[in-house]
MARVOTI-112880 format. One record per atom (N, C-alpha, C, O, CB): residue in one letter; atom name; x, y, z. Coordinates in steps of 0.001 Angstrom, whole numbers. Glycine has a CB too. Layout:
<pts>
a  CA  X  Y  Z
...
</pts>
This chain:
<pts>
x  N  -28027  24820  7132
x  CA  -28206  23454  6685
x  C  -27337  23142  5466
x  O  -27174  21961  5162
x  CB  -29667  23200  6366
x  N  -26576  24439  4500
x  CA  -26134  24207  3358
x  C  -24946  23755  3466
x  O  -24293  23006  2740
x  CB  -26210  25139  2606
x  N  -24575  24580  5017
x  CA  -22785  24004  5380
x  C  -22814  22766  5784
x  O  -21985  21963  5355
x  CB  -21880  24774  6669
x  N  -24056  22305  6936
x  CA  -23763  21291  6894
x  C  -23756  20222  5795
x  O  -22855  19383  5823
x  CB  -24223  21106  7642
x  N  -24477  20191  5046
x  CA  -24610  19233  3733
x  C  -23322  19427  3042
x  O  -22877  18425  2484
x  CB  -25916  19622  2659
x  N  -22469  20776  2946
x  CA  -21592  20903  2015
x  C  -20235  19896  3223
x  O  -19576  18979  2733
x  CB  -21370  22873  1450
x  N  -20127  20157  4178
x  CA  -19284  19556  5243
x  C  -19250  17994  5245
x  O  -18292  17223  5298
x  CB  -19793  20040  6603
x  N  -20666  17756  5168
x  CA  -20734  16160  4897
x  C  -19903  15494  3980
x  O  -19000  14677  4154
x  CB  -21971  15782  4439
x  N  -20543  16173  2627
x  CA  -19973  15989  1502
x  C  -18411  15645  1208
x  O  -17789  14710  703
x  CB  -20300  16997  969
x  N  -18122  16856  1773
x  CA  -16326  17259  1424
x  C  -15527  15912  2593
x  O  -14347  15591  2449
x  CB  -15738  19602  2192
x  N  -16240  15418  3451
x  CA  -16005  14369  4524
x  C  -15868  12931  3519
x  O  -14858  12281  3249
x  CB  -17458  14328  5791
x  N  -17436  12704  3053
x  CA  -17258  11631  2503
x  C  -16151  11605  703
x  O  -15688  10708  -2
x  CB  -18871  11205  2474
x  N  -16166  12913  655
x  CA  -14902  12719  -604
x  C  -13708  13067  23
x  O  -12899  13254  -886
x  CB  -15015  13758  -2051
x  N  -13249  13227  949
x  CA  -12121  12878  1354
x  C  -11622  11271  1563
x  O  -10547  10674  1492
x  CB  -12088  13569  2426
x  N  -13235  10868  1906
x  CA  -13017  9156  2901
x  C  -12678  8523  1386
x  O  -11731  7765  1176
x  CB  -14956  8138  4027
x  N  -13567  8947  439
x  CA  -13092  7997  -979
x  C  -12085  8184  -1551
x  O  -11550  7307  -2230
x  CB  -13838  8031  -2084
x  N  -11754  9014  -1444
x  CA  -10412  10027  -2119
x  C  -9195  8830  -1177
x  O  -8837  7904  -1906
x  CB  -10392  12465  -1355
x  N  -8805  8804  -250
x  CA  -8284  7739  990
x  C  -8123  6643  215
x  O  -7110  6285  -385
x  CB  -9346  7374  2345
x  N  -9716  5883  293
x  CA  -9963  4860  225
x  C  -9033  4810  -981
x  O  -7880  4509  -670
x  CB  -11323  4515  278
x  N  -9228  5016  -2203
x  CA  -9051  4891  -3652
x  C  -7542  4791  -3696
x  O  -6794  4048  -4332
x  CB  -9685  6144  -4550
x  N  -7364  5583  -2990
x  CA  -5461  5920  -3172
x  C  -4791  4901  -2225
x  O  -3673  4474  -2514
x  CB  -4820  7784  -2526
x  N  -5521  4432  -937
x  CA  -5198  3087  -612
x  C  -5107  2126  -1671
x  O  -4057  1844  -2248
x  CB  -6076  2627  255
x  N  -6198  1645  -1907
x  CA  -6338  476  -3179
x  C  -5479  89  -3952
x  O  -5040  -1031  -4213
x  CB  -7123  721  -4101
x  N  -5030  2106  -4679
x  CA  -3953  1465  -5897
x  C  -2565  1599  -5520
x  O  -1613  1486  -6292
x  CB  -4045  2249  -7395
x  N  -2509  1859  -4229
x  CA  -975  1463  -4014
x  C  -810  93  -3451
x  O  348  -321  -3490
x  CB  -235  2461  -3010
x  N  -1766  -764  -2899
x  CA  -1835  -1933  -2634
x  C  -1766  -2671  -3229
x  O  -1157  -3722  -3029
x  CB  -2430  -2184  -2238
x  N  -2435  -2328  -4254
x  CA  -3021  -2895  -6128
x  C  -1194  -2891  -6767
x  O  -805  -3964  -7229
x  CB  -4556  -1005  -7450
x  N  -474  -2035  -6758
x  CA  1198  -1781  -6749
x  C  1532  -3319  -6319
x  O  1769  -4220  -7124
x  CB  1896  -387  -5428
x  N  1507  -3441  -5026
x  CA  2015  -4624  -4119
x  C  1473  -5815  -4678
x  O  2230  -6717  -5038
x  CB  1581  -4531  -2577
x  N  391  -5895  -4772
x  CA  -246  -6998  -5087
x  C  -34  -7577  -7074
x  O  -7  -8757  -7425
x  CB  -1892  -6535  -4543
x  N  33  -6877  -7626
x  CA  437  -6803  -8940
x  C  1493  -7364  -9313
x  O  1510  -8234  -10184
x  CB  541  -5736  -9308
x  N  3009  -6729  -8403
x  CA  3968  -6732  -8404
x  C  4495  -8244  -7348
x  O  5667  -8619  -7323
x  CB  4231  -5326  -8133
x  N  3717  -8723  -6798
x  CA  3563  -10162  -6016
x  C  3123  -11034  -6791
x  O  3546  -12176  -6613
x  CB  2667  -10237  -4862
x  N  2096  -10784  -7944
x  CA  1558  -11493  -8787
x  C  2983  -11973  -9788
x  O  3583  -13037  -9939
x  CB  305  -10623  -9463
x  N  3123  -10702  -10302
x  CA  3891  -10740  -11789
x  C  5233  -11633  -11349
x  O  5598  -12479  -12165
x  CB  4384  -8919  -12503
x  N  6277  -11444  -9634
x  CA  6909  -11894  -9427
x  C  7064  -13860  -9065
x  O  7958  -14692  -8911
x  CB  7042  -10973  -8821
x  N  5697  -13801  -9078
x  CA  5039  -15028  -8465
x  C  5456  -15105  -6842
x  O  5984  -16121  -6390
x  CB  5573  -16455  -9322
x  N  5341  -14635  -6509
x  CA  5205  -14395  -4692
x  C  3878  -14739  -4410
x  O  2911  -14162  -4907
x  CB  5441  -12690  -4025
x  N  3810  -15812  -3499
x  CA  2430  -16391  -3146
x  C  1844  -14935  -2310
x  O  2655  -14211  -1733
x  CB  2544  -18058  -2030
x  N  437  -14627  -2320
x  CA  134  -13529  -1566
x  C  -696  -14490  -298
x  O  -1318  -15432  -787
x  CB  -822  -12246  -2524
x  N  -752  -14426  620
x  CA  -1215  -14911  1606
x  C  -2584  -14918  2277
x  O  -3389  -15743  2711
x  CB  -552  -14579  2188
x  N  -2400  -12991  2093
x  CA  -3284  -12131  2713
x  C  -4001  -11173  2395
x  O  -3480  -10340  3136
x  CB  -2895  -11738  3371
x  N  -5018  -10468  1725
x  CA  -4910  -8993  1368
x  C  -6305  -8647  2569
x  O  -7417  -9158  2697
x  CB  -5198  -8556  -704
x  N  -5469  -7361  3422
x  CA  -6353  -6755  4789
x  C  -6727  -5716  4113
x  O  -5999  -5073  3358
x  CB  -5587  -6328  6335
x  N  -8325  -5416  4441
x  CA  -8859  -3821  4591
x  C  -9526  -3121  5341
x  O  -10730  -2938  5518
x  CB  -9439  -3468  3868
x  N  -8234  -2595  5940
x  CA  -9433  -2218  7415
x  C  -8139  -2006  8341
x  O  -6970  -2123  7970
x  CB  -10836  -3878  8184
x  N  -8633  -1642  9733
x  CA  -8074  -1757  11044
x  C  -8870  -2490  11939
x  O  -9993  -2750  11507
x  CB  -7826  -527  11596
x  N  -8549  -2971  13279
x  CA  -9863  -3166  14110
x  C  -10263  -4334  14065
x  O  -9737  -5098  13255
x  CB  -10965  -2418  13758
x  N  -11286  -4781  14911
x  CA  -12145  -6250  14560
x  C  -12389  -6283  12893
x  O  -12520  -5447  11999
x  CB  -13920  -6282  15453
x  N  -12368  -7914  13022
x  CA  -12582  -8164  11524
x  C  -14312  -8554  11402
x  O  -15037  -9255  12108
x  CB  -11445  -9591  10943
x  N  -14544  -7829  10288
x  CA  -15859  -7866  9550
x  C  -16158  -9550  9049
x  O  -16928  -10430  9435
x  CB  -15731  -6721  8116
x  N  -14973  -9436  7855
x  CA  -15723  -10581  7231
x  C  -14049  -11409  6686
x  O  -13088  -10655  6531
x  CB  -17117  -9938  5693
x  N  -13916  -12503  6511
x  CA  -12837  -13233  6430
x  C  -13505  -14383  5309
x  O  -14506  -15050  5569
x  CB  -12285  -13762  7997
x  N  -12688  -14471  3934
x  CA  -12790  -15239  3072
x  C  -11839  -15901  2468
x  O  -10856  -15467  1868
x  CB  -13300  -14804  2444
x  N  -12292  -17319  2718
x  CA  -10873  -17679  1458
x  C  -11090  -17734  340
x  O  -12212  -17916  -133
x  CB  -10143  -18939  1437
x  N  -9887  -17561  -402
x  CA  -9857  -17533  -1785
x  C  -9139  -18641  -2375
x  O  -8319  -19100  -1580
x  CB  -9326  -16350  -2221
x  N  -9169  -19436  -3887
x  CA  -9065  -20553  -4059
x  C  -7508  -20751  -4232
x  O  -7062  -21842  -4584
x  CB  -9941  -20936  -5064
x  N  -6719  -19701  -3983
x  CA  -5359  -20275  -4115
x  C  -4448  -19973  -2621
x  O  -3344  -19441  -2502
x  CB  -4603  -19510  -5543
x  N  -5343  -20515  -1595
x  CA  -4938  -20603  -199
x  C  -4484  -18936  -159
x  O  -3396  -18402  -373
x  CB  -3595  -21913  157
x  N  -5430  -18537  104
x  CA  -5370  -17640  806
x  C  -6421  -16632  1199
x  O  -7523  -17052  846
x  CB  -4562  -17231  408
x  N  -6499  -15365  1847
x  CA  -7793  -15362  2659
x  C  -7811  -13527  2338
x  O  -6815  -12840  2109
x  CB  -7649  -16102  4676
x  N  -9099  -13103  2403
x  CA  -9554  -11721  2275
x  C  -10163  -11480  3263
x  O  -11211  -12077  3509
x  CB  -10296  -11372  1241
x  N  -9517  -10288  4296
x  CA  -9993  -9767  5648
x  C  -10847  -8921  5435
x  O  -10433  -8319  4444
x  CB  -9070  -9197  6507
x  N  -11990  -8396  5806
x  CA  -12475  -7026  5891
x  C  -12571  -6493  7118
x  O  -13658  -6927  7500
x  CB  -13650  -6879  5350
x  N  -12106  -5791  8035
x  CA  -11877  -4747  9146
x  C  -13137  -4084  9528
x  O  -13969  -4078  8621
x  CB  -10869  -3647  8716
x  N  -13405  -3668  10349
x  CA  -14308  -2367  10734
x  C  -14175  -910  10387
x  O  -15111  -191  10034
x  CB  -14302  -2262  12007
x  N  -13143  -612  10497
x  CA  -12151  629  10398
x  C  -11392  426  8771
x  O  -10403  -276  8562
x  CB  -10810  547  11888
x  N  -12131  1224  7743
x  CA  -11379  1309  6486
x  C  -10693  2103  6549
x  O  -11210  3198  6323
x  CB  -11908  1459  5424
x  N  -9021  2125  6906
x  CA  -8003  3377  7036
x  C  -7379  2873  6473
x  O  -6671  3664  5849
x  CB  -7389  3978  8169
x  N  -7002  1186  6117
x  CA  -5980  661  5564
x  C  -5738  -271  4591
x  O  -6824  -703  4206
x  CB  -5527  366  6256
x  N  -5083  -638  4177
x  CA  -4924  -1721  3568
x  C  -3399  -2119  3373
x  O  -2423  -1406  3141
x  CB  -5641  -1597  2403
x  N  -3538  -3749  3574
x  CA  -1884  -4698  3526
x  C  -2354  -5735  2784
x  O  -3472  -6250  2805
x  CB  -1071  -5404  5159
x  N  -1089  -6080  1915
x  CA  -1227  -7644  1777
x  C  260  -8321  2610
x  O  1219  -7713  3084
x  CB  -1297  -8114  -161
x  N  -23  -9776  2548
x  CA  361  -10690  3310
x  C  1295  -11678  2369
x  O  870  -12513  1571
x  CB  -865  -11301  3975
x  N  2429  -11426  2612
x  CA  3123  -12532  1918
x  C  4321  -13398  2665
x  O  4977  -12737  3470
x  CB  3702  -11905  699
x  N  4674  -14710  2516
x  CA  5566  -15495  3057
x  C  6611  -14446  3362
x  O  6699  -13498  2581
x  CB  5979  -16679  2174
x  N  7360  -14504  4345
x  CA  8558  -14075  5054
x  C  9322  -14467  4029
x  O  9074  -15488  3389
x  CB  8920  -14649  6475
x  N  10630  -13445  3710
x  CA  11775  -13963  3119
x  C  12652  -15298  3006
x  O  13110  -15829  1994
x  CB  12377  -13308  3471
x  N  12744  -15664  4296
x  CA  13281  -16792  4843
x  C  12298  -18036  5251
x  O  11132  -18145  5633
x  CB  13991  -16320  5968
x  N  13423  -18939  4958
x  CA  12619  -20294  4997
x  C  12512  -20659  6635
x  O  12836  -19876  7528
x  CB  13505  -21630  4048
x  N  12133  -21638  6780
x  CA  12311  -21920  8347
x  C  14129  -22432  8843
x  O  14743  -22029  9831
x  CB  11043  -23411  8723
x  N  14599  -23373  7819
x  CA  16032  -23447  7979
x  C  16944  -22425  7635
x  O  18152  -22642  7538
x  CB  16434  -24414  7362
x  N  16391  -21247  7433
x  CA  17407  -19635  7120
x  C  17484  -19402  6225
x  O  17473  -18175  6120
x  CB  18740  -19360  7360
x  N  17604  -20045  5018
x  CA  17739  -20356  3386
x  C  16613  -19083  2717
x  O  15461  -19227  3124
x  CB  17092  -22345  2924
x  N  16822  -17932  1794
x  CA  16097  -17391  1190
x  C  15120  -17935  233
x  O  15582  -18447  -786
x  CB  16706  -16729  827
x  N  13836  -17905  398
x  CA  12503  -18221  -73
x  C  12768  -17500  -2053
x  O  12469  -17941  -3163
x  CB  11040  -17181  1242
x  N  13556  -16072  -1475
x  CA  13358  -15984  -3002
x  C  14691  -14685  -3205
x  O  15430  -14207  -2344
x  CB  11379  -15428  -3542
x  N  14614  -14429  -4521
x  CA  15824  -13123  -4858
x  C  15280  -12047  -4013
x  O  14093  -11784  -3815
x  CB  15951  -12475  -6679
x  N  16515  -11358  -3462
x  CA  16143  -10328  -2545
x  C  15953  -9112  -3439
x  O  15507  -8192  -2754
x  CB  17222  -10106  -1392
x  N  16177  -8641  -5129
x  CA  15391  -7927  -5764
x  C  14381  -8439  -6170
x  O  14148  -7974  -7285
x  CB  15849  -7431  -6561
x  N  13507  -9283  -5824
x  CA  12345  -9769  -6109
x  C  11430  -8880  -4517
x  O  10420  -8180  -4593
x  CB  12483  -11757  -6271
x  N  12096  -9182  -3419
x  CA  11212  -8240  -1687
x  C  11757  -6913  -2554
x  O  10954  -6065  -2163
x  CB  12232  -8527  747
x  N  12690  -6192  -3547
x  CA  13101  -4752  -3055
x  C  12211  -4381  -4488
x  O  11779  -3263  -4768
x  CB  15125  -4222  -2837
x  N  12063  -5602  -5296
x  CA  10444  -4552  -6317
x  C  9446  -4615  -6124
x  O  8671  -3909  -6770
x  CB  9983  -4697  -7673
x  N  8766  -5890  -4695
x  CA  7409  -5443  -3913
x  C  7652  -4675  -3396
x  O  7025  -3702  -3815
x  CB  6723  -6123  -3077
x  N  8426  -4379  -2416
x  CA  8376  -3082  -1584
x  C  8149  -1818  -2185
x  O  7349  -1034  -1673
x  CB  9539  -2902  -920
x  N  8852  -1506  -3354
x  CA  8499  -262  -4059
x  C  7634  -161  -4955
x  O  7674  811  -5709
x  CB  9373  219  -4581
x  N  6860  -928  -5059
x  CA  5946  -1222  -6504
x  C  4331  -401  -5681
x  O  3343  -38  -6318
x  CB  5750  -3630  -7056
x  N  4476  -318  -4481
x  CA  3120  674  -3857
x  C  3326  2006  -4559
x  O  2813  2499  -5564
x  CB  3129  997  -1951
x  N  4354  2475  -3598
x  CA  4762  3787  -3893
x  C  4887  4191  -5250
x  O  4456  5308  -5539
x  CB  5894  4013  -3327
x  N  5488  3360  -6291
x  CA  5425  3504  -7724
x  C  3949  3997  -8618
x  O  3756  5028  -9262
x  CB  5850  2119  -8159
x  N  2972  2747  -8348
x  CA  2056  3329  -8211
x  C  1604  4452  -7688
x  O  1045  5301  -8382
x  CB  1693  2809  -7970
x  N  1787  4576  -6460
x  CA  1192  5740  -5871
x  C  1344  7168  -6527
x  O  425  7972  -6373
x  CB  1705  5804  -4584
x  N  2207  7436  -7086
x  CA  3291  8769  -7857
x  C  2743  8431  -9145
x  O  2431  9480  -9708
x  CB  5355  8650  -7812
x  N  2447  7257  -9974
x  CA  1958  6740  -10971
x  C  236  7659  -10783
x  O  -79  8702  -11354
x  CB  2134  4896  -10858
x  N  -222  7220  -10259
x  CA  -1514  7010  -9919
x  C  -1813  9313  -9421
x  O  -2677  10158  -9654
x  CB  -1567  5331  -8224
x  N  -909  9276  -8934
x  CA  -1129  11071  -8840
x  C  -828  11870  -10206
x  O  -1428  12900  -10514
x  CB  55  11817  -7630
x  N  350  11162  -11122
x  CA  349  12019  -12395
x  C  -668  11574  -12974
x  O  -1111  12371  -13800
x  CB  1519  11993  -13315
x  N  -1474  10216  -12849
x  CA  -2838  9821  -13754
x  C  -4378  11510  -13401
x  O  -5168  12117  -14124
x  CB  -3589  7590  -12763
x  N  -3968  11549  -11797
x  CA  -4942  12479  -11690
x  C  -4742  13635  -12244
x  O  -5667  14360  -12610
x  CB  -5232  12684  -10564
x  N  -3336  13965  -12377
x  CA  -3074  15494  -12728
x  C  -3301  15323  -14283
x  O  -3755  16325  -14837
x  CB  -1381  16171  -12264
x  N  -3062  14223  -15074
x  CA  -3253  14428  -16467
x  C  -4874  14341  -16456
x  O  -5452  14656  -17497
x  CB  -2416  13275  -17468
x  N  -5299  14112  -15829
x  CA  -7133  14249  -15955
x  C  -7800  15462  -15634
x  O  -8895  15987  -15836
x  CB  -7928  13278  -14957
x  N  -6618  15735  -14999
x  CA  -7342  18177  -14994
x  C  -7609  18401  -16775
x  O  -8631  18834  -17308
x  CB  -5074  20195  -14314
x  N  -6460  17995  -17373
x  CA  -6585  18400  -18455
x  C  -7090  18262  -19425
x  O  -7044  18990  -20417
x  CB  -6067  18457  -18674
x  N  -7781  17059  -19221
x  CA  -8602  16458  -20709
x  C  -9868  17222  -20102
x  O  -10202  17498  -18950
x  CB  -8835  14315  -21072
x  N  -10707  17561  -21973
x  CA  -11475  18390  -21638
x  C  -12266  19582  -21064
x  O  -11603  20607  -21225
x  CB  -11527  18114  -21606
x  N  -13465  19827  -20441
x  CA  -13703  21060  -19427
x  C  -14524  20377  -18377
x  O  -15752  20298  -18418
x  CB  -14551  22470  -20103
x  N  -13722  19865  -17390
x  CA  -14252  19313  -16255
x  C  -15133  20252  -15061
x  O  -15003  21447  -15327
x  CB  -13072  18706  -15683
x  N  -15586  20130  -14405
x  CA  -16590  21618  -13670
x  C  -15133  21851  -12606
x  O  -14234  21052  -12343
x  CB  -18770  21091  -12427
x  N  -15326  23143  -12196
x  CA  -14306  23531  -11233
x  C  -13845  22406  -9788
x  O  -12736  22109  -9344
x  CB  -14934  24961  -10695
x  N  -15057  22049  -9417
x  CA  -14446  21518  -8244
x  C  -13908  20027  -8088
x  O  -13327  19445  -7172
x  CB  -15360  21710  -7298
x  N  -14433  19563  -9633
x  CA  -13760  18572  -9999
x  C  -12190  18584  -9959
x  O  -11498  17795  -9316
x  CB  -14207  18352  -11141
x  N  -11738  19621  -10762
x  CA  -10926  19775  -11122
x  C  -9650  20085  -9354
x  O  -8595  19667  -8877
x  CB  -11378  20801  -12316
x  N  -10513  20851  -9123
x  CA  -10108  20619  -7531
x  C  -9895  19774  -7043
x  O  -8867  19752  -6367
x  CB  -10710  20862  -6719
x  N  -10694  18675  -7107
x  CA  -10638  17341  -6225
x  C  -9796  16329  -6612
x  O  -9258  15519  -5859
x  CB  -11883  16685  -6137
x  N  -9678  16407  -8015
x  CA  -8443  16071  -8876
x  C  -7013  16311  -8367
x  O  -6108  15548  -8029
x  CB  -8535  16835  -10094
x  N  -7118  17458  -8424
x  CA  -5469  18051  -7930
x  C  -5279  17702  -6550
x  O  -4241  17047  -6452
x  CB  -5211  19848  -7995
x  N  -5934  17890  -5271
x  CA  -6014  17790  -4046
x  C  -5557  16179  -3723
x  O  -4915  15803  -2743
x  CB  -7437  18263  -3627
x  N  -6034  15412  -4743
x  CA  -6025  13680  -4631
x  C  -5033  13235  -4734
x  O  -4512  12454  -3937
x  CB  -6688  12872  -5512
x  N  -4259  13932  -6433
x  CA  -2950  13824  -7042
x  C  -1747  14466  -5707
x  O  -656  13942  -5484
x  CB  -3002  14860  -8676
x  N  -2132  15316  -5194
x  CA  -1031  15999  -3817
x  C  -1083  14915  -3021
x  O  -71  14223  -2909
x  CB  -1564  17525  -2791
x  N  -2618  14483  -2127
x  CA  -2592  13564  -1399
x  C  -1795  12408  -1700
x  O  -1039  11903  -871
x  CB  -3660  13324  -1230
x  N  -1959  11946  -2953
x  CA  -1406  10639  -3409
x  C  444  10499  -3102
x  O  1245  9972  -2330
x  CB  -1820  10562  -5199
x  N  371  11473  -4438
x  CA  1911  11968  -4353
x  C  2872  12184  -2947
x  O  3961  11620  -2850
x  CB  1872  13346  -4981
x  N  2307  13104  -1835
x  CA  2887  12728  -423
x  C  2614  11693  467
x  O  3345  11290  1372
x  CB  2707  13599  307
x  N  1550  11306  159
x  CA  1533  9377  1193
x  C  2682  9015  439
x  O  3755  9028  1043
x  CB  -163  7793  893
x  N  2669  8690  -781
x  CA  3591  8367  -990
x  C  4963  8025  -1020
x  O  5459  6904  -1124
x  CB  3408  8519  -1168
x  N  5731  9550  -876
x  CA  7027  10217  -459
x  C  7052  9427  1099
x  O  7837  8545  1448
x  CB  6951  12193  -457
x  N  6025  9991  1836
x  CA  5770  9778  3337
x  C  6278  8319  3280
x  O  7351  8086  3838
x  CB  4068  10011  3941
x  N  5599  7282  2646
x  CA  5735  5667  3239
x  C  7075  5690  2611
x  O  7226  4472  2706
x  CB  4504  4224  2653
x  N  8283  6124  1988
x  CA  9547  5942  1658
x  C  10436  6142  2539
x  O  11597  5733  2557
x  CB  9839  6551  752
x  N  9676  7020  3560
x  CA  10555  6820  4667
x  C  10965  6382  5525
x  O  10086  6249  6376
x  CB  10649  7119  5009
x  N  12342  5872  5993
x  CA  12769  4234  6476
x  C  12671  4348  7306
x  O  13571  5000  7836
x  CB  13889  3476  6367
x  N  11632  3895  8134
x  CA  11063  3554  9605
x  C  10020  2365  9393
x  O  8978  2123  8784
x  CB  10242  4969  10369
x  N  10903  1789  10239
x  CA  9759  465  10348
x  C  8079  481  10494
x  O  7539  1131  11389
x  CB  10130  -285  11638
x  N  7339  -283  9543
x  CA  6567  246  9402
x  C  5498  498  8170
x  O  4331  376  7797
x  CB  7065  876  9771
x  N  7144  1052  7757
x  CA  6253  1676  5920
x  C  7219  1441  5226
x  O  8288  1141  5758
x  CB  5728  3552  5481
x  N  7055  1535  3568
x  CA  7626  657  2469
x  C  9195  789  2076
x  O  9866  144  1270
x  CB  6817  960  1211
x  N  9642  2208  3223
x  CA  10902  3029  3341
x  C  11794  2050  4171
x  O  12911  1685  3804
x  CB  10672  4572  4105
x  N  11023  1565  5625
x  CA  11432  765  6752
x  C  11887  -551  5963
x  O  12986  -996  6296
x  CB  10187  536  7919
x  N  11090  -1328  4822
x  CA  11037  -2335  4852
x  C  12519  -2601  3137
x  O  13144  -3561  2686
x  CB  9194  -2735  4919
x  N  12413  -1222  2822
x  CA  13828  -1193  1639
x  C  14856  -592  2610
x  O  15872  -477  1924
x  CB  13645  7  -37
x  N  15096  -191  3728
x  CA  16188  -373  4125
x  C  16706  -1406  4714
x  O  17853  -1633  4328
x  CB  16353  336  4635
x  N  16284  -2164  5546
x  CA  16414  -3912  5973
x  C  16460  -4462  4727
x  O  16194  -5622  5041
x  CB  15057  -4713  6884
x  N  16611  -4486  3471
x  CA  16620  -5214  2298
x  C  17664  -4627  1549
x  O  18392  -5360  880
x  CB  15343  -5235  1591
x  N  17924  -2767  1581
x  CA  19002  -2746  1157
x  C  20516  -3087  2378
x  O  21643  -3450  2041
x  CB  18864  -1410  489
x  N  20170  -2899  3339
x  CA  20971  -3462  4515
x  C  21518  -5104  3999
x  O  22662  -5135  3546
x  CB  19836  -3510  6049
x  N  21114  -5800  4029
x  CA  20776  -7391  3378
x  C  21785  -7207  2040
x  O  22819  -7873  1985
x  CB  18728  -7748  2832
x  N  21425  -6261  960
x  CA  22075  -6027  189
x  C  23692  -6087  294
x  O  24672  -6420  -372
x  CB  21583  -5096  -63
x  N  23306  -5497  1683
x  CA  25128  -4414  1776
x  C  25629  -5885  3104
x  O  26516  -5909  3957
x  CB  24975  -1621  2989
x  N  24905  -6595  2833
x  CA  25865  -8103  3375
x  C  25688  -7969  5035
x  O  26302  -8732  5781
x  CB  28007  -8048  2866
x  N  24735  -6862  5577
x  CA  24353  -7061  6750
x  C  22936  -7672  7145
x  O  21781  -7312  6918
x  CB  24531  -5964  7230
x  N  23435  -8625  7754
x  CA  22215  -9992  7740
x  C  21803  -10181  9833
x  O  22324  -10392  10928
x  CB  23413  -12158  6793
x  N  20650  -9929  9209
x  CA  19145  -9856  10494
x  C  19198  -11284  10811
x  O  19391  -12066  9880
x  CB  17179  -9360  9802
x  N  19077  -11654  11805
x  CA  18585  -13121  12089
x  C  17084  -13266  11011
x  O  16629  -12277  10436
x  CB  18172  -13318  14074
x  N  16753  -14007  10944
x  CA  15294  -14433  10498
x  C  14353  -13428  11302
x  O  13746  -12502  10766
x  CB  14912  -16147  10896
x  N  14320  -13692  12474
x  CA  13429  -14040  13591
x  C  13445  -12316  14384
x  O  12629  -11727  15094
x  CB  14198  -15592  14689
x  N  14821  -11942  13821
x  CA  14752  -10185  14495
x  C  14166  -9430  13293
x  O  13442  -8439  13388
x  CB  16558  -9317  14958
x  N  14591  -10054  12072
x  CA  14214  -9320  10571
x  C  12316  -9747  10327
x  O  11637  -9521  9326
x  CB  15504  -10279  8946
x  N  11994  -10245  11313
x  CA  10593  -10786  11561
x  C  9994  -9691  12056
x  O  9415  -8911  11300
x  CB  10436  -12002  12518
x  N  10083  -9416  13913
x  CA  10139  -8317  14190
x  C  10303  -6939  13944
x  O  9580  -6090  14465
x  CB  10461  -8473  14540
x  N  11361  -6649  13057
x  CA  11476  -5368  12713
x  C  10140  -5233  11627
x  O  9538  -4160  11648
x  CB  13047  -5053  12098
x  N  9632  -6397  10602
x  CA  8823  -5987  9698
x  C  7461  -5799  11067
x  O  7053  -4680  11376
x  CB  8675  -7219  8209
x  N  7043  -6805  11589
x  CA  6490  -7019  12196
x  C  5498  -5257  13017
x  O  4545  -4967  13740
x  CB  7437  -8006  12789
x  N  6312  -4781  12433
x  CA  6011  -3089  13482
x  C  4768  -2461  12604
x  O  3883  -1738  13062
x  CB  7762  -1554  13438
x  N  4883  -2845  11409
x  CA  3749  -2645  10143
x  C  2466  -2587  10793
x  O  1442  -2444  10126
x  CB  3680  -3938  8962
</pts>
């Protein structure tokens, strides 16, 4: 009965451990949408049928999912409807990286928290294990495949380098997210 209770356990601190490290790389995006003034549209949590759907007072809406695996926010497409850029294209290439920033941010926060004080052992464990987790989602979403925050800075550094997506294919390619 002890394994199972200890099995439970180590289940539901993994699911928070997830959860948490979702948040603040979203919290990255969303911050970094704020500070830029990028209208945010959307912020999703979840996969799956939606739970609960709210708006919020500056037009825009909070999803809750069935399935907490994820989290996105939602912001206007680059492009206007007549082709014309909505905004500076280093304004999309410091949302895009402002997750991941966090995220690497947010793993040296855990690793400097082994050290303060005398935390009990498995704290200290769960600490480090979080800071790894964090630190490789991280690395992981940099990599350019449509999709994740890697996919979405190479179509932007592409853009950069004067190779230009229709609207409507550069839609699609984000669209794979």
């Amino acid at each position: 009965m002890a394994l199972l209770a200890s099995v439970v356990l180590a289940i539901i601190a993994m699911v928070v451990a997830l959860l948490v490290i979702g948040v603040a790389h979203e919290c990255g995006h969303l911050v970094a949408a704020r500070w830029l003034h990028i209208r945010v549209r959307r912020i999703t949590f979840g996969h799956g049928p939606v739970l609960l759907r709210r708006s919020m007072g500056d037009n825009s809406e909070f999803v809750l999912r069935v399935v907490p695996t994820g989290m996105a926010i939602g912001v206007p497409g680059r492009h206007n409807p007549d082709g014309t850029l909505r905004r500076p294209l280093g304004h999309d290439m410091t949302l895009a990286v402002a997750g991941p920033i966090v995220s690497f941010l947010f793993a040296a926060l855990l690793f400097a928290l082994t050290r303060v004080g005398s935390l009990a052992p498995w704290l200290q464990y769960w600490l480090v294990a979080n800071a790894l987790l964090s630190a490789t989602s991280s690395a992981a979403n940099l990599i350019p495949v449509p999709g994740l925050d890697g996919g979405h800075l190479l179509l932007l550094g592409l853009a950069r380098l004067g190779v230009q997506l229709s609207p409507q294919r550069e839609i699609r390619c984000s669209a794979l997210a």
